[in-house]
PyMOL Python script that loads the backbone (N, CA, C, O; Angstrom):
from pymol import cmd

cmd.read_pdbstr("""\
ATOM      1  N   UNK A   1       0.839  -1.173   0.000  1.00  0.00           N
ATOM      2  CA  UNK A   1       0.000   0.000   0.000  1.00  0.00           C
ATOM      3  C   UNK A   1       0.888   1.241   0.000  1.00  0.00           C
ATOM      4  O   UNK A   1       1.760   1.338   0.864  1.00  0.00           O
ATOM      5  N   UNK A   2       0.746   2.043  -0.771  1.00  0.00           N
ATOM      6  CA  UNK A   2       1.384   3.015  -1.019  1.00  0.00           C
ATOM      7  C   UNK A   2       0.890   4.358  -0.332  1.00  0.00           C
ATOM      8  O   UNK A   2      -0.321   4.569  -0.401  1.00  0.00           O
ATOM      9  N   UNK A   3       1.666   5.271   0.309  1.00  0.00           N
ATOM     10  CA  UNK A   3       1.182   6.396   1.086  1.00  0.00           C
ATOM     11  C   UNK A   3       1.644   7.491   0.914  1.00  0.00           C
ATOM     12  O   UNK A   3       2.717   7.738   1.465  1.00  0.00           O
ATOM     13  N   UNK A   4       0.943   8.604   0.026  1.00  0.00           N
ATOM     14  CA  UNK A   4       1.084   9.993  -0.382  1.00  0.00           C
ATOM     15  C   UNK A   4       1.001  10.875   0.589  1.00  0.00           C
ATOM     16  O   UNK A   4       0.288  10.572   1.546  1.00  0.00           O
ATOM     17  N   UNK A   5       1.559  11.915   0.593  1.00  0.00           N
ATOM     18  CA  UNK A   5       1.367  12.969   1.950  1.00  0.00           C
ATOM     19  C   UNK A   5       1.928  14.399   0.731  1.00  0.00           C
ATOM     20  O   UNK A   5       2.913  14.765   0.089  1.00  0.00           O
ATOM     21  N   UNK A   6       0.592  14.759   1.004  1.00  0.00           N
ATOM     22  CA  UNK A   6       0.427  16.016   0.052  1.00  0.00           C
ATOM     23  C   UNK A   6       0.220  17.322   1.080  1.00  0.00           C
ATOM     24  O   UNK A   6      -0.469  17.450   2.092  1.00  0.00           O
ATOM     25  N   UNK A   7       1.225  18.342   0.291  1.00  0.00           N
ATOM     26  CA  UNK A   7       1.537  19.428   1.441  1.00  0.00           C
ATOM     27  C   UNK A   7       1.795  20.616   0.220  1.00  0.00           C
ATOM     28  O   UNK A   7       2.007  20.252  -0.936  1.00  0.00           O
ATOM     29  N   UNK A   8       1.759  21.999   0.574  1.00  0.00           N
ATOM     30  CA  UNK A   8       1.829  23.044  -0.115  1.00  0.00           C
ATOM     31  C   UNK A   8       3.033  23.697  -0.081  1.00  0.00           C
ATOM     32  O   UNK A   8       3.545  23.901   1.020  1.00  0.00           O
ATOM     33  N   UNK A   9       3.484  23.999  -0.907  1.00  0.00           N
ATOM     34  CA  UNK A   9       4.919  24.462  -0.646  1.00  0.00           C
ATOM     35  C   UNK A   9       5.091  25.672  -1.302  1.00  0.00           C
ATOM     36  O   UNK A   9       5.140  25.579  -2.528  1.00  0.00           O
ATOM     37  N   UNK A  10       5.222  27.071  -0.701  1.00  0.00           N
ATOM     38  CA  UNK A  10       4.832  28.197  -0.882  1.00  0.00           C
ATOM     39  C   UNK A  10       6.164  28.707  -1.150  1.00  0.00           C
ATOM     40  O   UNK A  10       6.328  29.697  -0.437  1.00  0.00           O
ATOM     41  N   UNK A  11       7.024  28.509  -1.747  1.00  0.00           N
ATOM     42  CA  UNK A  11       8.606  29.241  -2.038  1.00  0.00           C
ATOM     43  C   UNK A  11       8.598  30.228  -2.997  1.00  0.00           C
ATOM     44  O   UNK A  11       7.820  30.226  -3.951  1.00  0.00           O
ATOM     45  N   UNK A  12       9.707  31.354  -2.714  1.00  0.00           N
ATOM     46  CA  UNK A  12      10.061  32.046  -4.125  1.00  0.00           C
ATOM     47  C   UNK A  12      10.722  31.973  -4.935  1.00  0.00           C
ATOM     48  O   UNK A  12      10.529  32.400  -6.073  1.00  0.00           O
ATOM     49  N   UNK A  13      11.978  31.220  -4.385  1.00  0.00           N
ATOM     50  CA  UNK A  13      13.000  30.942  -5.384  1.00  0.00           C
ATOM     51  C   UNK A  13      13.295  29.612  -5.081  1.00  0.00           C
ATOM     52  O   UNK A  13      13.372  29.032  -3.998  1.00  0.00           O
ATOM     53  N   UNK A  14      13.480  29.153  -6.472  1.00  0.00           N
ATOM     54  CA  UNK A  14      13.223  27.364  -6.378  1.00  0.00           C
ATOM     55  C   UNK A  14      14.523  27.255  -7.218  1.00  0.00           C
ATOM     56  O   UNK A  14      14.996  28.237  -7.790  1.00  0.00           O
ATOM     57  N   UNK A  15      15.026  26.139  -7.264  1.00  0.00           N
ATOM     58  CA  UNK A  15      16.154  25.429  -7.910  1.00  0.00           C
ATOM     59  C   UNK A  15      15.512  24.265  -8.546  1.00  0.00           C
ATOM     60  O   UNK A  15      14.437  23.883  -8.084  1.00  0.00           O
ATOM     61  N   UNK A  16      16.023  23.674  -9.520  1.00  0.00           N
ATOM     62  CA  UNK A  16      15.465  22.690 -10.572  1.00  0.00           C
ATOM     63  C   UNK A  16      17.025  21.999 -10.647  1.00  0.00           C
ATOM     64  O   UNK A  16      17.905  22.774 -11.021  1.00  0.00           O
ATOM     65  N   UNK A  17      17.379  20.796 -10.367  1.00  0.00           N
ATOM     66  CA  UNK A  17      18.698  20.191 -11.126  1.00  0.00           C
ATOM     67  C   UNK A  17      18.003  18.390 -11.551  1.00  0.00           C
ATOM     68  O   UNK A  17      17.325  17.546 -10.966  1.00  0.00           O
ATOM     69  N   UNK A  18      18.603  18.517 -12.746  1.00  0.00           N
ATOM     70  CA  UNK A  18      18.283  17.099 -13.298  1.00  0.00           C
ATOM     71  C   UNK A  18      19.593  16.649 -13.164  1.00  0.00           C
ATOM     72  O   UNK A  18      20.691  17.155 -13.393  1.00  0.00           O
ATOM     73  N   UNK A  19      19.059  15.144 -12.564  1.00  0.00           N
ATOM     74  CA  UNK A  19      20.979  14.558 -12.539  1.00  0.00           C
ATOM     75  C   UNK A  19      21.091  13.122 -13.346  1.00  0.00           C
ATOM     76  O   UNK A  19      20.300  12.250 -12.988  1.00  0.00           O
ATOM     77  N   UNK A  20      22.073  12.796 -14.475  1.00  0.00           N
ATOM     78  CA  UNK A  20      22.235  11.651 -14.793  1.00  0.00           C
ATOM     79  C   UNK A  20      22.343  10.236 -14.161  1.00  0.00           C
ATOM     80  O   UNK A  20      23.322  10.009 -13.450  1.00  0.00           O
ATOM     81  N   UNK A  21      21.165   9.006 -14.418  1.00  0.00           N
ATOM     82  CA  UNK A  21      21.200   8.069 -13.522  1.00  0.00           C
ATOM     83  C   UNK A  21      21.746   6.931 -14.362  1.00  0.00           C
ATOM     84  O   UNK A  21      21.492   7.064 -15.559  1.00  0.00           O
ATOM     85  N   UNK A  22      22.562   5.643 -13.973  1.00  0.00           N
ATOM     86  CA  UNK A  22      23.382   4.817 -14.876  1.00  0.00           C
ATOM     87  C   UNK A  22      22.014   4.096 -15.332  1.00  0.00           C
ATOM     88  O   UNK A  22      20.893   4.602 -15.273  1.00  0.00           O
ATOM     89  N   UNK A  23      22.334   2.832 -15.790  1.00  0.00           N
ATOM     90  CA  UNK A  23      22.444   1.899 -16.333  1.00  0.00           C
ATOM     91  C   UNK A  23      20.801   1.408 -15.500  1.00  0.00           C
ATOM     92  O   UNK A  23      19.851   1.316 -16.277  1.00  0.00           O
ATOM     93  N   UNK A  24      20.551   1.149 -14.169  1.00  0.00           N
ATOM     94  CA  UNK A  24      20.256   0.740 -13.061  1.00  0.00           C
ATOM     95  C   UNK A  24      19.515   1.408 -12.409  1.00  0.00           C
ATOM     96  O   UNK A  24      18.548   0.951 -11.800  1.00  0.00           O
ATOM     97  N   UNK A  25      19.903   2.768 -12.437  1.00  0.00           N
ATOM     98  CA  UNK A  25      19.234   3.807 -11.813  1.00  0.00           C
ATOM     99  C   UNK A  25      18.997   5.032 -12.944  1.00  0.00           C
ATOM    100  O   UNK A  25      19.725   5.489 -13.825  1.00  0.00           O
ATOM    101  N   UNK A  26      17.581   5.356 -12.481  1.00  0.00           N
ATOM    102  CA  UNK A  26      17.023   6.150 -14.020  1.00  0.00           C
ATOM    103  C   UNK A  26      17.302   7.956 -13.361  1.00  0.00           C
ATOM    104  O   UNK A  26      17.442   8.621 -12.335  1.00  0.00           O
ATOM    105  N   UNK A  27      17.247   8.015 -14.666  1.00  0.00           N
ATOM    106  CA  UNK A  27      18.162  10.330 -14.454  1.00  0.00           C
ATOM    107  C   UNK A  27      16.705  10.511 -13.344  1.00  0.00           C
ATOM    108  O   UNK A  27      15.596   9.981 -13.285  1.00  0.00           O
ATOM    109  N   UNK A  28      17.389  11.488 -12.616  1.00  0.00           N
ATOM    110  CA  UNK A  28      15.872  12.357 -11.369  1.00  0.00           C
ATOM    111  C   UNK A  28      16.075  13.730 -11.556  1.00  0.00           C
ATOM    112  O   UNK A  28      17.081  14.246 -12.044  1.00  0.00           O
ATOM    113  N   UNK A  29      14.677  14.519 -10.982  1.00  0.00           N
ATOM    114  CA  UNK A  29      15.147  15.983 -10.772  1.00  0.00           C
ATOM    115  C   UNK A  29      14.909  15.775  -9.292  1.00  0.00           C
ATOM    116  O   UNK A  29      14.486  14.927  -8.506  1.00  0.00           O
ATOM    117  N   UNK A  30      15.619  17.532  -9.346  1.00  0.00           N
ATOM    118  CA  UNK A  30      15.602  17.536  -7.497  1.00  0.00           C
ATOM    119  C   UNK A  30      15.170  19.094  -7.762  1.00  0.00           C
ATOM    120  O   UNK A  30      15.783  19.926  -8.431  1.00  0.00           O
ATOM    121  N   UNK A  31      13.521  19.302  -6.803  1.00  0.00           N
ATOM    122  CA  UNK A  31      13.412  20.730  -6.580  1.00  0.00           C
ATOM    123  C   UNK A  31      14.159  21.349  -5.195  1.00  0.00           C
ATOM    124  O   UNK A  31      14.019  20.848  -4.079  1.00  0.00           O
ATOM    125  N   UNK A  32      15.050  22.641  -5.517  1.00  0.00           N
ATOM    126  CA  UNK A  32      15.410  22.926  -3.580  1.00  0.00           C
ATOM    127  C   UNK A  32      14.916  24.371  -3.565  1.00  0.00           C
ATOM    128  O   UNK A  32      14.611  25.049  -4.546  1.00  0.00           O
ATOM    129  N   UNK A  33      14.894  24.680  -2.429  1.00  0.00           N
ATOM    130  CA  UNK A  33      14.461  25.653  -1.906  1.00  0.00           C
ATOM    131  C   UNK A  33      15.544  26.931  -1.708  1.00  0.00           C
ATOM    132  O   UNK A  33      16.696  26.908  -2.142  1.00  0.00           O
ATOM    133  N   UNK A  34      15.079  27.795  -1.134  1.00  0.00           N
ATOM    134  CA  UNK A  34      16.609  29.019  -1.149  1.00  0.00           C
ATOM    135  C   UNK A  34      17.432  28.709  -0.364  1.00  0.00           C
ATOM    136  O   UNK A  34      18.461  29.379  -0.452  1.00  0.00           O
ATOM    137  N   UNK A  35      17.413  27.537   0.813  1.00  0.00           N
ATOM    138  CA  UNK A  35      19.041  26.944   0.981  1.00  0.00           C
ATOM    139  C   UNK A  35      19.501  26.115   0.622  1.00  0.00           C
ATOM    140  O   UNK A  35      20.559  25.636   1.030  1.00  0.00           O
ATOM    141  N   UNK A  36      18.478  25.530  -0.676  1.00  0.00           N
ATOM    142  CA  UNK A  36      19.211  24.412  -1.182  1.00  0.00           C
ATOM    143  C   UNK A  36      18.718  23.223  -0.578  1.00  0.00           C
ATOM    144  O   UNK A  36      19.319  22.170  -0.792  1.00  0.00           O
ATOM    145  N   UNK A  37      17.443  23.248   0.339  1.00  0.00           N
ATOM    146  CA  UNK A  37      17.201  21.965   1.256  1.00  0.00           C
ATOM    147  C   UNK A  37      15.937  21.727  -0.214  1.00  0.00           C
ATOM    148  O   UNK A  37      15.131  22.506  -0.724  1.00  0.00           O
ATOM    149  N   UNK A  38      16.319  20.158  -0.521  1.00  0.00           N
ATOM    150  CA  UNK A  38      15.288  19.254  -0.902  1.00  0.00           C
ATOM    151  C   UNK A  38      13.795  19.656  -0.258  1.00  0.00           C
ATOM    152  O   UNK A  38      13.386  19.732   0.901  1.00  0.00           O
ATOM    153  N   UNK A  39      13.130  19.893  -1.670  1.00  0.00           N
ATOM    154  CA  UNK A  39      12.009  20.180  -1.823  1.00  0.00           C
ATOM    155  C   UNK A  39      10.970  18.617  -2.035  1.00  0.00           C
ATOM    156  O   UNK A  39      10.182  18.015  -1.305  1.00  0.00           O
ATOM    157  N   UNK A  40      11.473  18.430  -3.377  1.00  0.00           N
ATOM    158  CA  UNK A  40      11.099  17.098  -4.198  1.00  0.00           C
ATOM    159  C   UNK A  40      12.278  16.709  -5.132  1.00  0.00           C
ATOM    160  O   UNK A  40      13.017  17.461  -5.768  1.00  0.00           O
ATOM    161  N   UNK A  41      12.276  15.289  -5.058  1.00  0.00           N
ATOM    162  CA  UNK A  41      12.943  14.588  -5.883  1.00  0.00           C
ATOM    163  C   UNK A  41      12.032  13.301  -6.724  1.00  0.00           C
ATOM    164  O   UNK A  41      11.295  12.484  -6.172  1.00  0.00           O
ATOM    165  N   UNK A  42      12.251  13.374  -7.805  1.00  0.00           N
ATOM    166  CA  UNK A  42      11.556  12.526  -8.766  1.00  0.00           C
ATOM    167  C   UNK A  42      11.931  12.138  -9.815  1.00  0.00           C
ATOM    168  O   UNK A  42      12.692  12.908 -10.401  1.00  0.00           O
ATOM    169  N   UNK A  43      11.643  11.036 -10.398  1.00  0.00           N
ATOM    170  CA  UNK A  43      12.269  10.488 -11.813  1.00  0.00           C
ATOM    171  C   UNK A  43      11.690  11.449 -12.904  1.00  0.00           C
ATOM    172  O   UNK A  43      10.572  11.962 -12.960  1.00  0.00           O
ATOM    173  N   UNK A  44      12.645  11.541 -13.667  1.00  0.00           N
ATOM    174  CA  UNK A  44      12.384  12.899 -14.796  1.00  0.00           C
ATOM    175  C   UNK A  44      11.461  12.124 -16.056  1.00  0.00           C
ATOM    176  O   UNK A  44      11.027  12.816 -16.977  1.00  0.00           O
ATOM    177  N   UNK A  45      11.225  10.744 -16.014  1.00  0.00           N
ATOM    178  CA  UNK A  45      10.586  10.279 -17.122  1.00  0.00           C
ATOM    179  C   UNK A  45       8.874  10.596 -17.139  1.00  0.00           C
ATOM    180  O   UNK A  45       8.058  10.286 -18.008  1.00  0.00           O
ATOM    181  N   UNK A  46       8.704  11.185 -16.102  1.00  0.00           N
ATOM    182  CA  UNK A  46       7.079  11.221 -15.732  1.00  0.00           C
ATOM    183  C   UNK A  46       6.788  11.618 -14.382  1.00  0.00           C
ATOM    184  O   UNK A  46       6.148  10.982 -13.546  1.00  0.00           O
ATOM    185  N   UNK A  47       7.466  13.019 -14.237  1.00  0.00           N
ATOM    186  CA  UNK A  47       7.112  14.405 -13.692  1.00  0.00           C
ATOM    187  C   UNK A  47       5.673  14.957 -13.220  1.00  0.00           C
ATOM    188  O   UNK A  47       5.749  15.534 -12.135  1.00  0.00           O
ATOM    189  N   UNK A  48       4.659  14.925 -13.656  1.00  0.00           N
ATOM    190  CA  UNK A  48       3.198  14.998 -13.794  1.00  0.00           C
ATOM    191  C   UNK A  48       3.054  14.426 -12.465  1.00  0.00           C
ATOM    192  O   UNK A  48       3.146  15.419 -11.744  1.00  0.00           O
ATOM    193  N   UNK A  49       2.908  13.569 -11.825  1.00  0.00           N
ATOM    194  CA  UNK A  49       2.427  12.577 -10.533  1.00  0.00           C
ATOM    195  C   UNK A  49       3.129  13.642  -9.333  1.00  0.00           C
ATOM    196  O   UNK A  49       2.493  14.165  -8.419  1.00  0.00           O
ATOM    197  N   UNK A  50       4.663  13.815  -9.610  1.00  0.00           N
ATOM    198  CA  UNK A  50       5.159  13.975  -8.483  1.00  0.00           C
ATOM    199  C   UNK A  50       4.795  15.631  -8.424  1.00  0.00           C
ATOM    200  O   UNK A  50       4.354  16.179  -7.414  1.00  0.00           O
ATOM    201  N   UNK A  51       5.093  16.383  -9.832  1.00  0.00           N
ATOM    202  CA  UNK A  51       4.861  18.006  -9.153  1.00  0.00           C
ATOM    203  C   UNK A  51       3.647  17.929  -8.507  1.00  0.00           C
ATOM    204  O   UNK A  51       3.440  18.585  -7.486  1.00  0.00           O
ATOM    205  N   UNK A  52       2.542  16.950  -9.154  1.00  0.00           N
ATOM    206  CA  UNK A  52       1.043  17.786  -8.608  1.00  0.00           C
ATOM    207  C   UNK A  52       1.247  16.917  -6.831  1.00  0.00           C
ATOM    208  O   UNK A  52       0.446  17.302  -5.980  1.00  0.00           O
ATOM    209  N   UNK A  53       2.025  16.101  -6.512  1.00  0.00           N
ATOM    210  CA  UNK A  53       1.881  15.569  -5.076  1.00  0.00           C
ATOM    211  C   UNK A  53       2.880  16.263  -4.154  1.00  0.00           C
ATOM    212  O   UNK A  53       2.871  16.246  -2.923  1.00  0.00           O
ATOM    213  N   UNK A  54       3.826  16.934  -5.042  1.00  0.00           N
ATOM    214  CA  UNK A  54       4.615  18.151  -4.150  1.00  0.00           C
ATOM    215  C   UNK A  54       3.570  19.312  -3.830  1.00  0.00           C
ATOM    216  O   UNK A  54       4.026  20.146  -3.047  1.00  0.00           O
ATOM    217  N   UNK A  55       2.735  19.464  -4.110  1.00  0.00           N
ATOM    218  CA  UNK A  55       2.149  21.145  -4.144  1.00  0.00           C
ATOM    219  C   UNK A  55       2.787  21.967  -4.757  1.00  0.00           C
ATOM    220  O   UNK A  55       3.019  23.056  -4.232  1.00  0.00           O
ATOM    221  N   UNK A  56       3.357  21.589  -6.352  1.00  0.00           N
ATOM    222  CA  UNK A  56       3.617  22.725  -7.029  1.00  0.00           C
ATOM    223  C   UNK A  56       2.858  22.893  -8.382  1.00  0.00           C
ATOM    224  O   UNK A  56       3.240  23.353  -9.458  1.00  0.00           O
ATOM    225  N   UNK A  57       1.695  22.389  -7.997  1.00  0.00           N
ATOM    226  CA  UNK A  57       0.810  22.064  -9.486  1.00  0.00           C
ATOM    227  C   UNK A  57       0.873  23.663 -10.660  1.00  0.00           C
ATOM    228  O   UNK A  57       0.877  23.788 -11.885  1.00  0.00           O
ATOM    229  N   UNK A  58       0.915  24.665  -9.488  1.00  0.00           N
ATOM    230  CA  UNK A  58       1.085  26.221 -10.259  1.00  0.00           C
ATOM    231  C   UNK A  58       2.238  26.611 -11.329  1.00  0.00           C
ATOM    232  O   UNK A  58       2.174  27.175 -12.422  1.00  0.00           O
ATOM    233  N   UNK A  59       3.570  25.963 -10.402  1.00  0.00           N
ATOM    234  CA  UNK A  59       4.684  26.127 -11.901  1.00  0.00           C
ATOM    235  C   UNK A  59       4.806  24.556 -12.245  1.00  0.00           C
ATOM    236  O   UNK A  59       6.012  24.321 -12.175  1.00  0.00           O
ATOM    237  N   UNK A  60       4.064  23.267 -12.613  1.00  0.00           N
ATOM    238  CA  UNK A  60       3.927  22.477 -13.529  1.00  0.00           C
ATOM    239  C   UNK A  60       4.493  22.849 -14.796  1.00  0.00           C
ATOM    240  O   UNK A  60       5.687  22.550 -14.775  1.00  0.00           O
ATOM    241  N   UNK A  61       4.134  23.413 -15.982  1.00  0.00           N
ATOM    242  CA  UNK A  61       4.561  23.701 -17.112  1.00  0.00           C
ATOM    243  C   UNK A  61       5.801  24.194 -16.618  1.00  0.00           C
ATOM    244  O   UNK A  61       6.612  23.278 -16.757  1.00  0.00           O
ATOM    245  N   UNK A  62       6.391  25.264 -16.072  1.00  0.00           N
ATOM    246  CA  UNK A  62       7.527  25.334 -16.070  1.00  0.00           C
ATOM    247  C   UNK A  62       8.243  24.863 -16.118  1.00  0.00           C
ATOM    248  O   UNK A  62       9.179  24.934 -16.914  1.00  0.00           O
ATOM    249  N   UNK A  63       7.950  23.763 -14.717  1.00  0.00           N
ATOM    250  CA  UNK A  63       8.960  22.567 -14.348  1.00  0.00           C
ATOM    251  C   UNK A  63       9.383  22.006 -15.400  1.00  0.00           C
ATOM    252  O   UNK A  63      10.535  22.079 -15.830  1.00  0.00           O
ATOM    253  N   UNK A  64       8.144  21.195 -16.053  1.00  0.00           N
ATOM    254  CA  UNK A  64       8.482  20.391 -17.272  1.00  0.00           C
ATOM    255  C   UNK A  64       9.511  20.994 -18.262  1.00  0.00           C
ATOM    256  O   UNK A  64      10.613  20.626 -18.669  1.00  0.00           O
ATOM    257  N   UNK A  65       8.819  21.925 -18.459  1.00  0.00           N
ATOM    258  CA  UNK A  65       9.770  22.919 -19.696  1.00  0.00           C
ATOM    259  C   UNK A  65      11.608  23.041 -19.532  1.00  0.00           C
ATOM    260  O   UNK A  65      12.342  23.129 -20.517  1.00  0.00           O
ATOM    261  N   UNK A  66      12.138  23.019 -18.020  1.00  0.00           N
ATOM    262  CA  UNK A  66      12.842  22.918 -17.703  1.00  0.00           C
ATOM    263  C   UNK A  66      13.449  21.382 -17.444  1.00  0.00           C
ATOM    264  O   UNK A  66      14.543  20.827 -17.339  1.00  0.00           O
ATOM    265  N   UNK A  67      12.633  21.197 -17.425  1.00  0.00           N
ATOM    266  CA  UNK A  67      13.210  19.060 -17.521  1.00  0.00           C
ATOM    267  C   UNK A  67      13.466  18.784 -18.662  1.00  0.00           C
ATOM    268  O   UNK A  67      14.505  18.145 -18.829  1.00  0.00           O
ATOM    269  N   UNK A  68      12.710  19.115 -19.785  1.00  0.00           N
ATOM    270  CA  UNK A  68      12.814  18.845 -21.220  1.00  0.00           C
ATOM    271  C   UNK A  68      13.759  19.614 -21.889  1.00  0.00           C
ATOM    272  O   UNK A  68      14.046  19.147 -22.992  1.00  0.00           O
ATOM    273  N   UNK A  69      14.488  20.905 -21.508  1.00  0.00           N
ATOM    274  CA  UNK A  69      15.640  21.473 -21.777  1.00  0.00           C
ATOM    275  C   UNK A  69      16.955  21.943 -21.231  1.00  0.00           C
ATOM    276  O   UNK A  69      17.872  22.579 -21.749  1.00  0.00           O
ATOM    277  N   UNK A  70      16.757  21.383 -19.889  1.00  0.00           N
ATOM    278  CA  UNK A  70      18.273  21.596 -19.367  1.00  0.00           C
ATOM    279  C   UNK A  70      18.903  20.364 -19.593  1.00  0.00           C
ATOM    280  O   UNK A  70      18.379  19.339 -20.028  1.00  0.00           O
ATOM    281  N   UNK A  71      20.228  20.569 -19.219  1.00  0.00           N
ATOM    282  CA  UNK A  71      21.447  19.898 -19.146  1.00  0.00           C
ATOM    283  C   UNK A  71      21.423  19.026 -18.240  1.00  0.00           C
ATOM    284  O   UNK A  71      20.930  19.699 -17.336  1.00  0.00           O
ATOM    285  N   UNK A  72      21.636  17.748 -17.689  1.00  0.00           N
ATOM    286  CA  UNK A  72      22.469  16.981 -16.758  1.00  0.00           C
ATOM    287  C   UNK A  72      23.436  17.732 -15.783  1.00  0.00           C
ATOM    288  O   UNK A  72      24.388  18.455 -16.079  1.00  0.00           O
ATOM    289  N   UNK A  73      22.996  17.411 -14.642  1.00  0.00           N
ATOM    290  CA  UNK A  73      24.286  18.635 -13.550  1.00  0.00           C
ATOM    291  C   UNK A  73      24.047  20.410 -13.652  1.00  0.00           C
ATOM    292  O   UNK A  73      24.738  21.090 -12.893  1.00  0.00           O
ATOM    293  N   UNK A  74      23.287  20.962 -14.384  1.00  0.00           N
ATOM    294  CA  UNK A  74      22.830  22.196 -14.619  1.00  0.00           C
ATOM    295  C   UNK A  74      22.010  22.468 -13.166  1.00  0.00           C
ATOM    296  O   UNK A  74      21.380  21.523 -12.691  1.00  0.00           O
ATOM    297  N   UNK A  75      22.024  23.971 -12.355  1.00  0.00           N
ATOM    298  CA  UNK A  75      21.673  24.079 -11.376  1.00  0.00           C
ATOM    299  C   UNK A  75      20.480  25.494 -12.058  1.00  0.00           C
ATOM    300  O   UNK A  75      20.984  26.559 -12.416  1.00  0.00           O
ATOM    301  N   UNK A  76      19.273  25.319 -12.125  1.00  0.00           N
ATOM    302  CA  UNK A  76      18.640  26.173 -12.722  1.00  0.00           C
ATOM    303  C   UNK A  76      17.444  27.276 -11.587  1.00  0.00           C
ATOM    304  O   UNK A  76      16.572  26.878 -10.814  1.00  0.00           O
ATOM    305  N   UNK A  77      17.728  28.231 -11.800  1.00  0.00           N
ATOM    306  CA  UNK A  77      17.182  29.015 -10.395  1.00  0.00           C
ATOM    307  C   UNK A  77      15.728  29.566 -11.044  1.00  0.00           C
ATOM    308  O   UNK A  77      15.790  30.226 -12.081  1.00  0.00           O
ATOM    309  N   UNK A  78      14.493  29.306 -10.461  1.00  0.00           N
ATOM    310  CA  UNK A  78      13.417  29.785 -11.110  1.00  0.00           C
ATOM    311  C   UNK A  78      13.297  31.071  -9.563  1.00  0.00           C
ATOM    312  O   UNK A  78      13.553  31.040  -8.359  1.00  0.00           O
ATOM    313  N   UNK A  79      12.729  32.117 -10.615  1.00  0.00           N
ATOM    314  CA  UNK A  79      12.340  33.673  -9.548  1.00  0.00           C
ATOM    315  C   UNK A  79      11.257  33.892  -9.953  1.00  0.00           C
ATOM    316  O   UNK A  79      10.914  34.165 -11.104  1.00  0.00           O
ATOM    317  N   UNK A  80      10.390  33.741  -8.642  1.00  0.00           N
ATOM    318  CA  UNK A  80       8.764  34.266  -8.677  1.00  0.00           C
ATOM    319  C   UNK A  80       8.654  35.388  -8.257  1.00  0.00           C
ATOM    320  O   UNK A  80       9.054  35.483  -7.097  1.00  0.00           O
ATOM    321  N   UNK A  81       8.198  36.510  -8.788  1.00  0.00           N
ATOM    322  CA  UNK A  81       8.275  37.932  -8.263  1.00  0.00           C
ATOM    323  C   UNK A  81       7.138  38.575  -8.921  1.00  0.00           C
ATOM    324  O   UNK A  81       6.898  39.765  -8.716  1.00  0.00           O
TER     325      UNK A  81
END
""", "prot")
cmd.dss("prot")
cmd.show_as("cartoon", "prot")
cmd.util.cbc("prot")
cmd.orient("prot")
């Protein structure tokens, strides 16, 4: 049985890094927060499940947009203002 715990996460400045996974282990992103503390981490093949169970269903498209065009190891800073 699987157990979701859905929470809102109200940040302004978010970090996005996608990281290369081998053979075994598949590539993830990692959202962090402005010190860098882990937000969400998720497999980058199907993104959709995890933003809307992080509470970031609002920058969704972004996210994606940024999964589908950054780099491997790229540290990408999104600013909500």
């Amino acid at each position: 049985m699987e157990i979701f715990l859905y929470f809102s996460v109200k940040v302004i400045n978010m970090y996005i890094l996608k990281t290369k996974g081998t053979s075994k282990i598949p590539d993830y992103v990692q959202v962090r927060d402005n010190d860098l503390s882990l937000i969400a981490q998720f497999k980058a093949k199907c993104p959709e499940r995890a933003i809307l169970n992080c509470g970031l269903s609002a920058q969704s498209t972004l996210i994606k947009d940024i999964i589908a065009n950054s780099e491997y190891g790229e540290l990408i800073k999104i600013d909500e203002n």
